[in-house]
N, C-alpha and C positions, 0 to 999 in steps of 0.2 A: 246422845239421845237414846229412848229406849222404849222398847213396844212392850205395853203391858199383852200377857197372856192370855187370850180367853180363846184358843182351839185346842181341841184333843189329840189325841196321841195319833189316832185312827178313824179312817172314815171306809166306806163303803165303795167297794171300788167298780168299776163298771168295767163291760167289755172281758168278760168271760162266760164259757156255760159248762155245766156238767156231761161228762163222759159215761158210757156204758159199764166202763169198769170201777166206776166210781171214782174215780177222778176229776178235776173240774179242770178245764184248758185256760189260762190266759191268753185271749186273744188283741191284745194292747198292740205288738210286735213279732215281725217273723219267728222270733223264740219259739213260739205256742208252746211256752214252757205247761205239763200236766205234773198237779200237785195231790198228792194226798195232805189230810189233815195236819194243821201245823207247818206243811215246807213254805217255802220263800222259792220265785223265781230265782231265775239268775239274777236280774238286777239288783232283789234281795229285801226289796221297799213292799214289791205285791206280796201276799198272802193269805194263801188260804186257811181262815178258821172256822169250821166245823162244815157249813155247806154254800160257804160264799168267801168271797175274795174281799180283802181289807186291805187299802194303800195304809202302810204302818207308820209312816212319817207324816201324813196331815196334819200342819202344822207346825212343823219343825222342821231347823234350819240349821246351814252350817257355818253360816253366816251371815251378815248384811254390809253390804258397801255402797258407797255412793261414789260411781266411776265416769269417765268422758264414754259420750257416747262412742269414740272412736277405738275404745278399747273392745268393745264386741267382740270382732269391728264389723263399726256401721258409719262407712263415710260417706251417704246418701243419704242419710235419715235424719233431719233437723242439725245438723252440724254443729260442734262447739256445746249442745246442749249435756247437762246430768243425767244420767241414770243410776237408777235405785237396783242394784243388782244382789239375786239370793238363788240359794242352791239346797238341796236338803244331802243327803247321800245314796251310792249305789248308781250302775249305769246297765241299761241294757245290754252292751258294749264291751269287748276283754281287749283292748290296746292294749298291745304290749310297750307300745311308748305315750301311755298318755303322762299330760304334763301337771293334770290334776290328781293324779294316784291317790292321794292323801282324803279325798273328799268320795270319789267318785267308787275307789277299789275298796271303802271302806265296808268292815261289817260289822263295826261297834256302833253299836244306836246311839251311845253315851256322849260319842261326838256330836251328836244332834242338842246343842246346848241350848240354842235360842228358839223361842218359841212366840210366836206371831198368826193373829188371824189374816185372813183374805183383808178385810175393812183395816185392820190397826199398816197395814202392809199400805194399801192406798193412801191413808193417811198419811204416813209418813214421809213417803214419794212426796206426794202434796204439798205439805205442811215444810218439807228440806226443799224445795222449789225445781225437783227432779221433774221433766217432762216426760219422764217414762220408767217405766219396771222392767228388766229382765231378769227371765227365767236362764240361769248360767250357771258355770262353775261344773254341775254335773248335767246328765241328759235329762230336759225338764218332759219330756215326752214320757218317763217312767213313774211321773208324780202329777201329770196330764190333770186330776181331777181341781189337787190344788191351784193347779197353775192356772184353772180355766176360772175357777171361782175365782182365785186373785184376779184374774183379769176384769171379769163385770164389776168389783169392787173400781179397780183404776177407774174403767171407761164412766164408770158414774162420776167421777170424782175430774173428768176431764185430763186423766193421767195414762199416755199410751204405753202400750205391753210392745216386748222386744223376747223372741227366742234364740238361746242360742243354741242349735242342735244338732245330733249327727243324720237326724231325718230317717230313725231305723223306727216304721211302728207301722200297720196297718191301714186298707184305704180307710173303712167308719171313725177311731179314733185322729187319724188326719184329718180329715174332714171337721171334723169337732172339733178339733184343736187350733187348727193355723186358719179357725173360723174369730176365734177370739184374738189373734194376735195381728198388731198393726204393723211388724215390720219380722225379720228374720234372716239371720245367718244361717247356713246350711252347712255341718266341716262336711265335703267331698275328700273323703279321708288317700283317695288314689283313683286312678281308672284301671283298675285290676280286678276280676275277681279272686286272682289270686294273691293278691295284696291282702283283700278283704278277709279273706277266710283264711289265712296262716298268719294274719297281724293282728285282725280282729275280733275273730272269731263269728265274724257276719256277713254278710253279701253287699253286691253291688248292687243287684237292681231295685231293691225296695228304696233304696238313698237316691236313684236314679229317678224313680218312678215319682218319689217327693217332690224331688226340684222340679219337675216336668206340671206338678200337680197345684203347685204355691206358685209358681210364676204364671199358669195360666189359667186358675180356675179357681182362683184369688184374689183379695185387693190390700193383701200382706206384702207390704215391700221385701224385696230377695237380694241378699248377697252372700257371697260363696268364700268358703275362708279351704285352701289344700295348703297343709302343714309340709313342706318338703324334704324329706328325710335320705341321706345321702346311701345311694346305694340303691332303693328298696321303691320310691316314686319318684326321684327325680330325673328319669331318662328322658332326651326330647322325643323321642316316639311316642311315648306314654302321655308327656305336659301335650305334644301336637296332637294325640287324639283328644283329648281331653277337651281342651278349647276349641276344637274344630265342634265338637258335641255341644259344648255350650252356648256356641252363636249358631249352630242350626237346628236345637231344640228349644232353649230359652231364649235367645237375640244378643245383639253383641252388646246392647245398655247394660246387662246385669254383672256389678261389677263383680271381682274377682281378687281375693288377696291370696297371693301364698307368702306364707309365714316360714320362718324360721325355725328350724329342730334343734332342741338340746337336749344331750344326754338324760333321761331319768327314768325311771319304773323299772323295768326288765330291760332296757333298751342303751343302757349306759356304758355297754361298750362299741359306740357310735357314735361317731362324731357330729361337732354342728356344723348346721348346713352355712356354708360360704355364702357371702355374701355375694359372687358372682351368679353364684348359682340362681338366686333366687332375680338375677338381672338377667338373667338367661332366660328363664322361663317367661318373663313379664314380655319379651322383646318377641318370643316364639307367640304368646299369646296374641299379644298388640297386634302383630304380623297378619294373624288369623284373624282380624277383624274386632276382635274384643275392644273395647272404646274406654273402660276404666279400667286397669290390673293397677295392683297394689304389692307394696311390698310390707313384710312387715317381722316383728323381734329383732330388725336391722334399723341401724339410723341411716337415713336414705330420704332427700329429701324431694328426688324428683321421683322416687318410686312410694310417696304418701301424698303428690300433689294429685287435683284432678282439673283435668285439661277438658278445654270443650272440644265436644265431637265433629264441631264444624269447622271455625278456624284456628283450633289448636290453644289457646290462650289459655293460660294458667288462668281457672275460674275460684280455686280454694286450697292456698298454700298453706301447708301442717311442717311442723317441727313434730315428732314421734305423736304424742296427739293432742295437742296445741295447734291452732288454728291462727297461722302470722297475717295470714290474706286474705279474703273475702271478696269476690267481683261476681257478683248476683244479684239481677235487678228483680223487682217486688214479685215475679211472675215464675220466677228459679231458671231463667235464662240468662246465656251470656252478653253481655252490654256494648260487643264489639260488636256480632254476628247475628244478636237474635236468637239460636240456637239453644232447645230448652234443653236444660241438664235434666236428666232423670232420676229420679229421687223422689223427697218429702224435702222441700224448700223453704224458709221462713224470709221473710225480707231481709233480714239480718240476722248472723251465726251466733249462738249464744256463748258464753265468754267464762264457764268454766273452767276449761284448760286443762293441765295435765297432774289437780290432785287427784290423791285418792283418799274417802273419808270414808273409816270403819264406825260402824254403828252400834250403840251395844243393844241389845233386846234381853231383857228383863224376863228371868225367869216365873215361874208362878211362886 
């Protein structure tokens, strides 16, 4: 398939003001990168030309896929169904182990090959039978204006929006943003602030202050993805504060994956993370009350199931992210216990499965 072009290169970007020295501040994220004429934030997408800021990528894309929703992941959000996932490039963000380097760390515009509006984007979700859009691949909070257009485009179109993010940007653009989106990953990259700022080159609290902000002054479904990396986050002191934070700021519904690390970026002389390890952590969390943890870049198939909160029963058994099992009655409760699972429920899980379909988009 292929989305004819009708967006530009650049739109107008919001959420910043001018300085005294004549400099204008991005106010998007804790950056408050200040630009003279012509620079680029860090993330490299905003821009200031002449006395206003311009997001440079409106419109363009570094891709398009159509993925399981479980790849997010989101194993509470309509289960088994498609989504229409796209990215443009640049992050707010300097991982030195991110696993998307290629899109995210990018600074060739050139890579931005495909080009799609807000509407041709809905469509398309629509028309491939995708119950939802995510915003993935790099941090869609740095392209916040696209992503919010793309989203009233879906929601007219009856097609919900999905983020996937590291939750680094301001309260007014949060606000504004995870105002349009109907469900959300959050990476909780460590519970370090020294993680943060000698891996990331960002902090903890603004990422803290998020998930604090989306689970409770929202009606954005939340779940949490921490990438485990050996050596640097995965100590149980560190996973024990961690989960002890998230069942007594967030609640223990809101599920929880940690994923697997592998070697790449700057970070490849580091090993991946075992597969105990990340059983290790699920069992410290589970311990601490958490009611969904996840495992996940591991085949593991009681650490992909989701069990109910009340008497335990396997309610939706996954193979990687394929959906073998299903026991949900019409209400998103368990059928033994009554016990509602917490989520976005459908009487039945939609039956996608574990392809993946790349999409072409059509240049002008």
């Amino acid at each position: 398939m292929s989305l004819r072009d009708d967006a530009p290169d650049a739109r107008a970007a919001r959420w910043w003001h001018r300085l005294d020295d004549g400099r204008i501040q991005c106010d998007l994220c804790p950056r408050d990168c200040k630009l003279h004429d012509g620079q680029r934030g860090l993330c490299f997408v905003r821009e200031r030309r002449g006395d206003a800021m311009v997001l440079a990528t409106y419109g363009r894309s570094s891709g398009f896929c159509i993925d399981p929703i479980e790849k997010k992941p989101l194993n509470h959000f309509h289960p088994g169904s498609s989504i229409l996932s796209f990215g443009t490039a640049g992050c707010n963000l300097a991982c030195k182990f991110c696993q998307n380097w290629d899109i995210s760390k990018s600074r060739e515009m050139d890579r931005l090959m495909d080009r799609a509006s807000p509407a041709r984007i809905a469509e398309a979700a629509r028309d491939n039978g995708c119950a939802s859009v995510a915003f993935t691949y790099n941090d869609p909070v740095i392209f916040a204006e696209y992503a919010m257009d793309t989203a009233d485009a879906c929601h007219a179109l009856g097609v919900k929006t999905v983020a996937v993010t590291a939750g680094y940007l301001h309260a007014e653009p949060r606000r504004e943003f995870f105002s349009k989106m109907d469900a959300a990953n959050v990476d909780l990259k460590a519970f370090s602030e020294d993680f943060y700022f000698r891996l990331t080159g960002a902090h903890l609290a603004p990422v803290l202050e998020t998930l604090r902000y989306v689970k409770h002054e929202t009606d954005c479904w939340l779940e949490i993805t921490t990438l485990l990396i050996p050596g640097q986050n995965d100590g149980n002191d560190e996973i024990d504060a961690m989960t002890r934070w998230i069942a007594a700021e967030l609640g223990t519904d809101v599920p929880l994956h940690f994923s697997a690390f592998h070697p790449d970026y700057r970070m490849t002389d580091v090993a991946p993370t075992p597969a105990i390890t990340l059983a290790r952590a699920r069992k410290i969390a589970l311990d601490n009350g958490l009611r969904h943890v996840y495992t996940g870049n591991v085949h593991d198939r009681e650490g992909g199931a989701t069990f109910c909160a009340g008497c335990g029963a396997v309610l939706i058994e996954r193979d990687w992210h394929e959906i073998l099992g299903y026991e949900l009655d019409a209400k998103g409760a368990c059928p033994h216990c009554g016990t509602a699972l917490a989520g976005r429920f459908g009487a039945e899980p939609g039956r996608f499965g574990r392809r993946r379909i790349p999409l072409r988009v059509a240049m002008r």
